[in-house]
Every structure is written in structure tokens, then in C-alpha cells.
C-alpha positions as CSV (number, residue, x, y, z in Angstrom):
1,X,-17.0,-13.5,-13.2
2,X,-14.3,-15.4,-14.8
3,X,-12.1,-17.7,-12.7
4,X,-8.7,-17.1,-11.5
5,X,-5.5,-18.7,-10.7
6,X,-5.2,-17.3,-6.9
7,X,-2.2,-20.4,-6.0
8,X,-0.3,-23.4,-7.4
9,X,0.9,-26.0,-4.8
10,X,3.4,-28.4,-6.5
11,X,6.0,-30.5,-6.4
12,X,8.1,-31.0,-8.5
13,X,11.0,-33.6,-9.2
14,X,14.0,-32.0,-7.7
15,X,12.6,-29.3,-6.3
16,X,14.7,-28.1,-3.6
17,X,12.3,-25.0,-2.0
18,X,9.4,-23.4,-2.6
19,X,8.5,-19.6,-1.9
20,X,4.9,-18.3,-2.5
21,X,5.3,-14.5,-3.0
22,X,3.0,-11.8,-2.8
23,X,2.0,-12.6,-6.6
24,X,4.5,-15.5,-8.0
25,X,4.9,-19.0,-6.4
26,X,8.7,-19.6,-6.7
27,X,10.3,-23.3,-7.1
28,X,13.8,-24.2,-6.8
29,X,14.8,-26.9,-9.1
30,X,18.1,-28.6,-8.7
31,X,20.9,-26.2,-8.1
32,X,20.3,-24.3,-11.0
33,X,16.8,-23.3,-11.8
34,X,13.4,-21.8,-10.8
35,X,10.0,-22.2,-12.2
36,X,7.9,-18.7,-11.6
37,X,4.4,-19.1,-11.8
38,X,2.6,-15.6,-12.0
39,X,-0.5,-16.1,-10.3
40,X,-3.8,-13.6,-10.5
41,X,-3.0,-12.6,-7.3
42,X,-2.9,-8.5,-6.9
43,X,-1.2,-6.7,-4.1
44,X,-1.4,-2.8,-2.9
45,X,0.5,-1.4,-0.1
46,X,2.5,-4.9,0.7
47,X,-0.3,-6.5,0.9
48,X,-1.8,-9.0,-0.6
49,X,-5.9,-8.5,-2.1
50,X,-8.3,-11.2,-0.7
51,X,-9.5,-11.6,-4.8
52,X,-7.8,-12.3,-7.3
53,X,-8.1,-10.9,-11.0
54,X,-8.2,-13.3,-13.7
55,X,-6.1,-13.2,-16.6
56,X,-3.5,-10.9,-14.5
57,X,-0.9,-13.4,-14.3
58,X,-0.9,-14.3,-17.4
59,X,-0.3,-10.5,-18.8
60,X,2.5,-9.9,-16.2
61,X,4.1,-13.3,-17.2
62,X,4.0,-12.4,-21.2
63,X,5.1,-8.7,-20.6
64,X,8.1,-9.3,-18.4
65,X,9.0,-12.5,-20.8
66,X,8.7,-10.3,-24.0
67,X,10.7,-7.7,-22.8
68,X,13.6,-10.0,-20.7
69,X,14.1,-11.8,-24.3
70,X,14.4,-8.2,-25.2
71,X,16.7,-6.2,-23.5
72,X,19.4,-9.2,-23.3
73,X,21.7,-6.8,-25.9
74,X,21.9,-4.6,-22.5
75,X,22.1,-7.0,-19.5
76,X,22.2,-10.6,-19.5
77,X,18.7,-11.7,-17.9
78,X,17.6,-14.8,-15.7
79,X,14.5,-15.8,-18.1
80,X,15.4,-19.1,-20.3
81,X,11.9,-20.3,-20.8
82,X,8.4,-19.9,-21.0
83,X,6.6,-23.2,-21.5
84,X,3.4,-22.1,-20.7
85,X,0.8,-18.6,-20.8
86,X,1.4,-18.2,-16.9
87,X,4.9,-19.7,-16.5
88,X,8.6,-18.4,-16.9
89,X,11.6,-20.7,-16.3
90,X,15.4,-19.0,-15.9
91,X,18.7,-19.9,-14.1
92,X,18.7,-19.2,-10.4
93,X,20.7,-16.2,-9.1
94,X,21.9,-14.4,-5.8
95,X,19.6,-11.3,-5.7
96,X,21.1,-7.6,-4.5
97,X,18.4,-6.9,-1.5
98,X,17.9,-3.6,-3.3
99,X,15.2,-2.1,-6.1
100,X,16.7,0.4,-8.4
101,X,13.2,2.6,-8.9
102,X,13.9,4.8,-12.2
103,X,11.3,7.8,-12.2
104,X,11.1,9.7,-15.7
105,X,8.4,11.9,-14.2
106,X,7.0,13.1,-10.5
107,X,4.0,10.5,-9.9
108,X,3.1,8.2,-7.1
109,X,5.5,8.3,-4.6
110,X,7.5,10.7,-5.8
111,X,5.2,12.9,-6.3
112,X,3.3,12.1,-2.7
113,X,7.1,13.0,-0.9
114,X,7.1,16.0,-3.1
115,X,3.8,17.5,-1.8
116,X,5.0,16.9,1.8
117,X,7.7,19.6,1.5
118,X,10.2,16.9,0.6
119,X,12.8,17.9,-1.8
120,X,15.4,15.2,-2.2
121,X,14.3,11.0,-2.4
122,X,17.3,8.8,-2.2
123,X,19.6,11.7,-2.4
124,X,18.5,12.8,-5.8
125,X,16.8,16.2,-6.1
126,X,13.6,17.0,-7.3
127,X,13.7,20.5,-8.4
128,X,11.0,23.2,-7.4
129,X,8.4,24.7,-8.9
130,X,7.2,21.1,-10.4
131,X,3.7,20.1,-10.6
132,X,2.2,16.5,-10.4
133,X,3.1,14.4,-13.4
134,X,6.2,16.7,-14.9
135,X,8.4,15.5,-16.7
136,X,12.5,15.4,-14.6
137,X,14.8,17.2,-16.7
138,X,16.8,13.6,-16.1
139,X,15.4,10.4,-14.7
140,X,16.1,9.9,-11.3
141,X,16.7,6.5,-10.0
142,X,15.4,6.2,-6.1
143,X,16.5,2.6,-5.1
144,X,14.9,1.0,-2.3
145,X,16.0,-1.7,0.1
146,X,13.7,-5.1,-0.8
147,X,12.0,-6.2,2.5
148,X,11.2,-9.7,3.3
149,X,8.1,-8.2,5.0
150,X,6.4,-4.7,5.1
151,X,7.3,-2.0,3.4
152,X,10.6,-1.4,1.6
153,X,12.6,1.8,2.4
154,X,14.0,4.6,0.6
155,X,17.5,4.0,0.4
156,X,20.3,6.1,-0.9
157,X,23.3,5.4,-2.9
158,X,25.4,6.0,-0.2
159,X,23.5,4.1,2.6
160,X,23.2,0.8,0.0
161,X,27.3,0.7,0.0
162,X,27.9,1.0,3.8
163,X,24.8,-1.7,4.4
164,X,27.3,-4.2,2.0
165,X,23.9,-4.8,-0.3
166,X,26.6,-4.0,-3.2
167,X,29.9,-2.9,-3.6
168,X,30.4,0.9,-5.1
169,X,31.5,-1.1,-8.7
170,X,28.1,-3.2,-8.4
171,X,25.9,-0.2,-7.7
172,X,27.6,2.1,-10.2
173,X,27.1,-0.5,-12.8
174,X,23.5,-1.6,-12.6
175,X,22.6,2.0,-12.0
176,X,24.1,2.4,-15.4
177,X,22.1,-0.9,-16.8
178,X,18.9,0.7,-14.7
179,X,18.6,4.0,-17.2
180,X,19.5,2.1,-20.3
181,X,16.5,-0.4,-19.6
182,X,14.3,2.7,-18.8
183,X,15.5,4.5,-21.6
184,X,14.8,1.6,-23.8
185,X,11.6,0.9,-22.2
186,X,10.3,4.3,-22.8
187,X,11.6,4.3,-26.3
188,X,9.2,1.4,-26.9
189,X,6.0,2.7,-25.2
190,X,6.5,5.6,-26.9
191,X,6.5,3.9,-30.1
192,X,3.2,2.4,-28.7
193,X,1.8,5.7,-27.9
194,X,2.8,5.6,-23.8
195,X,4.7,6.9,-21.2
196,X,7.0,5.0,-19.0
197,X,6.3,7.0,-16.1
198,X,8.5,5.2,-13.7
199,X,9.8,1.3,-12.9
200,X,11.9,-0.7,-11.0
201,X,14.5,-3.1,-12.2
202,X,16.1,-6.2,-10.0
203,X,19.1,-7.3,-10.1
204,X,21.5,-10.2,-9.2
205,X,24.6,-12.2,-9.5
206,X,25.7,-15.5,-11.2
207,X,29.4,-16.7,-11.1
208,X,30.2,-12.8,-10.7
209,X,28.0,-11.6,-13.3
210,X,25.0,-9.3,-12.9
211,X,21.9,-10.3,-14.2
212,X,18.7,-8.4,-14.7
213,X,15.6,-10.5,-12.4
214,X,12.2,-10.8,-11.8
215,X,9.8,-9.1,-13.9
216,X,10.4,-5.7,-16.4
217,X,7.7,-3.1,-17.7
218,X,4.5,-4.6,-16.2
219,X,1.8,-2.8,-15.1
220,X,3.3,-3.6,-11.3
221,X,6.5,-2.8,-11.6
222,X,5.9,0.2,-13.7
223,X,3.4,3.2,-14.5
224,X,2.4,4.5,-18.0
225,X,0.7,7.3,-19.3
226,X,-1.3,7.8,-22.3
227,X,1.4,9.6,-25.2
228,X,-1.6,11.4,-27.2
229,X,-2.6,14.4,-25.2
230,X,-0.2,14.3,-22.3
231,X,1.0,18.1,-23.0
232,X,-2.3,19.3,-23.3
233,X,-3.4,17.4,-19.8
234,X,-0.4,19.0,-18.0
235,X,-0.8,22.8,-19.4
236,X,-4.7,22.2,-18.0
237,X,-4.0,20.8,-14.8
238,X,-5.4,17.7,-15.3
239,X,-4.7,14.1,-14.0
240,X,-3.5,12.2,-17.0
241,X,-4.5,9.6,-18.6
242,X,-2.7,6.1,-17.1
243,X,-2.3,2.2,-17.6
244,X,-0.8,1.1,-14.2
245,X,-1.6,-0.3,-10.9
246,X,-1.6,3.1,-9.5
247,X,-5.7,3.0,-10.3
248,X,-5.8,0.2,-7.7
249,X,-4.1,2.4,-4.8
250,X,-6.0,4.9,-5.4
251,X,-9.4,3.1,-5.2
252,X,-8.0,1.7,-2.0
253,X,-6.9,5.3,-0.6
254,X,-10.2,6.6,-1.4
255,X,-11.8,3.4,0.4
256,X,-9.9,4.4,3.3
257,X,-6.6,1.8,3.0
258,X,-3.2,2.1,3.0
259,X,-1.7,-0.8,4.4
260,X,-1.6,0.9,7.6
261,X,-2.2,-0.3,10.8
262,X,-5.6,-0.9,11.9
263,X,-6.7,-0.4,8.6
264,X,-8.9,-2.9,6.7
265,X,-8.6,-3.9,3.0
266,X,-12.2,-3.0,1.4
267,X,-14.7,-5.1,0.2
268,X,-13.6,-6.2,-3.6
269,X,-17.0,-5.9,-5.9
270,X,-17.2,-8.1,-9.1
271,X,-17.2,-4.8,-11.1
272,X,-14.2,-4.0,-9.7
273,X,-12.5,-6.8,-10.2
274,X,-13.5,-7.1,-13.6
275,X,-12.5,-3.0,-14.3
276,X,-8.9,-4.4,-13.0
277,X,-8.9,-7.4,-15.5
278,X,-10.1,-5.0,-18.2
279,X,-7.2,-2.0,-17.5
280,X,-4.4,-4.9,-17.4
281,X,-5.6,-6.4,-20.6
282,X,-5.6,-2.6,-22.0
283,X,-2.1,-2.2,-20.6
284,X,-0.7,-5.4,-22.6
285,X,-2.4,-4.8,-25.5
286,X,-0.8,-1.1,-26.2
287,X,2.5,-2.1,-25.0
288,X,3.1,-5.5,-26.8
289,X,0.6,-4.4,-30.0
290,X,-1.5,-7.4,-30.6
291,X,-4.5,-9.1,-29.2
292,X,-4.7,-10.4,-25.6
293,X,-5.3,-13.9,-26.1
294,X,-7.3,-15.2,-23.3
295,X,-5.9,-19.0,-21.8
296,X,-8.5,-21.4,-21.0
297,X,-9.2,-21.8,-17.0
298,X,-10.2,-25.0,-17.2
299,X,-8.3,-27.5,-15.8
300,X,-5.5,-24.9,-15.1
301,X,-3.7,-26.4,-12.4
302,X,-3.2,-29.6,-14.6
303,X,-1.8,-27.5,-17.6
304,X,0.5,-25.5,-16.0
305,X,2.3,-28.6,-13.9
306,X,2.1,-30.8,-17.4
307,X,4.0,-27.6,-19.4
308,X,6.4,-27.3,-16.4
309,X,6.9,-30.9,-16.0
310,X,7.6,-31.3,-20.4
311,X,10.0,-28.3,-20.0
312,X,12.3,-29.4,-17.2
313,X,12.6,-32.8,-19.3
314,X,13.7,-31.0,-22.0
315,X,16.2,-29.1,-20.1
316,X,17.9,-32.4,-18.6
317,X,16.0,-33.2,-15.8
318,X,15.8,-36.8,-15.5
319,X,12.3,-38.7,-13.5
């Protein structure tokens, strides 16, 4: 089994705070930055895997950073630089607490509300008579609030604008920006031969602006399906084809976990671990188009604080 970048605990010149999330460790630098280091670190259910899987972080960093340089003709993003495999660098911004989730098709939870009887998710309606994986006759987006801890809620529209997370303007706008990125984003796995089943976008301000954050058409913040034979898998009733996280839930589910309450997180085997490493590399390769190009673990702490420390310099930061 390969090694794996499970945490980074620097500290860098003017570094104001640090924030270790359930998969990135965040720094603040000066009043205008933060370094992101994706980690192999791999949450389900909010919560957080006792193994990590190597080479994760560095897919997730080299998605999100391909597609934020990207999409910038549509929404200005927070990403400046990425100085190294696992890294991402970008201007510091006030974050809405709210996920706009844009569902193309009735999967995960969608689809779980949906077989419960439930008809409407955020206060957009899912129409009767669909069957698991369907196609909506028009995305929905089913934004969520963006909890500190636990699970996040449903939210809807309404609900977001008298909680003050936006204003009615703010909402209406990145709900706008939300279905152009997933339009675009499906647009380019098509072109790959995927689905983009459904993802979540997050947004923030900067001197009144919005900015697109975070991460964009990863395997965790999004679910594909295999193009080629989709139609066929649907008319026969049968579960499609799919590069996403979703594989990891469901081996948990079936282990008996769901982040629940006297619930504990199963035993992770090698082979597992290394079937996760193998579907993320799978994932990257089909939606980028070229060759996963594993980084060296040796001596990975060292590399990733030296490529951090280079690119800060090079921004201005004098020490």
C-alpha cells in the first residue's frame, strides 16, 4: 500500500489562522490569502475515514484547479495559484453559509427523499412517475445550509433569504451562475463521455463581488455517470455505471454506517482502499483526458511547504 498524505501542520510566515477541514488544511496568510492543501483524507456521512487514500488529494486539487482556471469567463473564482500537485493558492473571501446543490438527474439524495414519498426538496418539485437515475426535464438546484459540524440541511430559497445567508439579488444571482457552471460542466463530461449527475458549487464575496470557492467537478463535490450505454441501463432497470464518491457511501451503508448515532465507521481493508485510489484516478483521467501522473510521496511534507513557501515570495510576501 502506497503512502498517503493524511495532515500537514505548518506555519507559515504571516499566517494569521489555520483551519484543518474534513479533507483540506486551510491557512490564512496576511489579509489577503489562503494556501489549501488537499490532503488524502476521505469523508462519508460528515465524517471523516480513519485511512486515508493516496493520491486523492492530489486528483481533487488538479480537477477543481483545472476547471476554476476554467470557468472564470462565468464567475470570477478565488484560485490564483497552484504551486504544487496537492496545493491551490487564491484570494481570501467572505463565504455565503449555503451550498447551491445542482441535480441534472434523480440520484443519491434526491433520489433517497424521492423513494420516501417525498415530492418536493428545497421547494423544487420532482415530478412523478420517475425512476432512479432519470434524467429532470430541468436541473434542479437544492441548496443546503453549510454546517460548521454535522450534517447540512435542506434549505429552501425562501428560508435562505429570511435566515439573512443572502439577500434575494445574491441568491437570484449565483443561482443563475450555479446552472451555467453545471451546464458547462456537463457540456465537458459529455465531451469526455460522462454524466454530470449532480454537484454543488460555493460561493462568496470580495469587495461586493461574488466569487465562485472551494473546489468544482470533483469526484466529492459531484457524481458522474458513464455517457456510453446510459439509455440502455435505464430502459433495463439497471444501476448505472458511475465515477463518484457515491461508491464509498454505499460500501459504508451496506457495512451498516451512516454517520448515525451509535454507529461505527467499518474496518477500511487495503483492497479497499486501493479500489478508492484506483476509481478516483479513473475519474480524473476521463474528465481531464490525459494520464494521471503519480507525485512522489517521499519527502512530501518537505515539498509541499518548500512550493508554498517559493510561491508566497513570489506573490510579495517578504521573510
Amino acid at each position: 500500500m502506497s503512502e498517503a498524505l493524511m495532515s500537514t501542520n505548518f506555519f507559515f510566515p504571516h499566517q494569521k489562522n489555520f483551519i484543518r477541514g474534513k479533507v483540506r488544511d486551510i491557512y490564512e496568510i496576511g489579509e489577503e490569502h489562503l494556501v489549501v492543501i488537499t490532503s488524502d483524507r476521505i469523508s462519508a456521512f460528515d465524517h471523516v475515514l480513519p485511512k486515508a487514500i493516496p493520491y486523492k488529494g492530489q486528483v481533487l486539487n488538479q480537477i477543481a484547479s483545472r476547471f476554476l482556471q476554467d470557468v472564470t469567463h462565468i464567475v470570477p473564482t478565488w484560485l490564483t495559484h497552484t504551486p504544487d500537485p496537492n496545493v491551490s493558492i487564491g484570494v481570501k473571501c467572505i463565504p455565503f453559509k449555503v451550498e447551491m446543490v445542482v441535480r441534472g438527474y434523480l440520484s443519491g439524495h434526491a433520489w433517497r427523499e424521492y423513494q420516501s414519498g417525498k415530492r418536493l426538496i428545497c421547494g423544487s418539485l420532482m415530478p412523478d412517475g420517475m425512476k432512479e437515475s432519470d434524467r429532470f426535464p430541468t436541473p434542479l438546484i437544492t441548496p443546503s445550509s453549510k454546517a460548521e459540524t454535522g450534517h447540512d440541511i435542506d434549505m429552501t430559497p425562501q428560508e435562505i433569504i429570511d435566515k439573512a445567508l443572502m439577500t434575494e439579488a445574491q441568491l437570484q444571482k449565483v443561482m443563475n451562475i450555479a446552472l451555467q457552471l453545471y451546464d458547462y460542466g456537463n457540456k465537458e463530461a459529455n465531451r469526455k463521455g460522462l454524466i454530470l449527475v449532480d454537484t454543488k458549487y460555493e460561493f462568496g464575496t470580495k469587495q461586493g463581488e461574488i466569487y465562485l470557492l472551494d473546489e468544482i467537478h470533483t469526484p466529492d463535490s459531484s457524481r458522474y455517470f458513464y455517457l456510453e450505454g446510459y439509455e440502455e441501463r435505464q430502459k433495463n432497470n439497471e444501476p448505472q455505471k458511475q465515477l463518484s464518491k457515491e461508491f464509498v457511501r454505499q460500501w459504508l451503508i451496506e457495512k451498516g454506517f451512516q454517520g448515525l448515532d451509535g454507529q461505527t465507521i467499518p474496518t477500511m481493508t487495503d483492497d479497499v482502499v486501493s479500489s478508492i485510489t484506483n476509481r478516483y484516478i479513473e475519474l480524473f483521467e476521463k474528465i481531464v483526458g490525459k494520464a494521471f501522473e503519480k507525485t512522489d510521496y517521499t519527502n512530501a511534507t518537505e515539498r509541499i511547504e518548500n512550493n508554498i513557501l517559493a510561491c508566497l515570495q513570489d506573490i510579495g510576501y517578504k521573510f
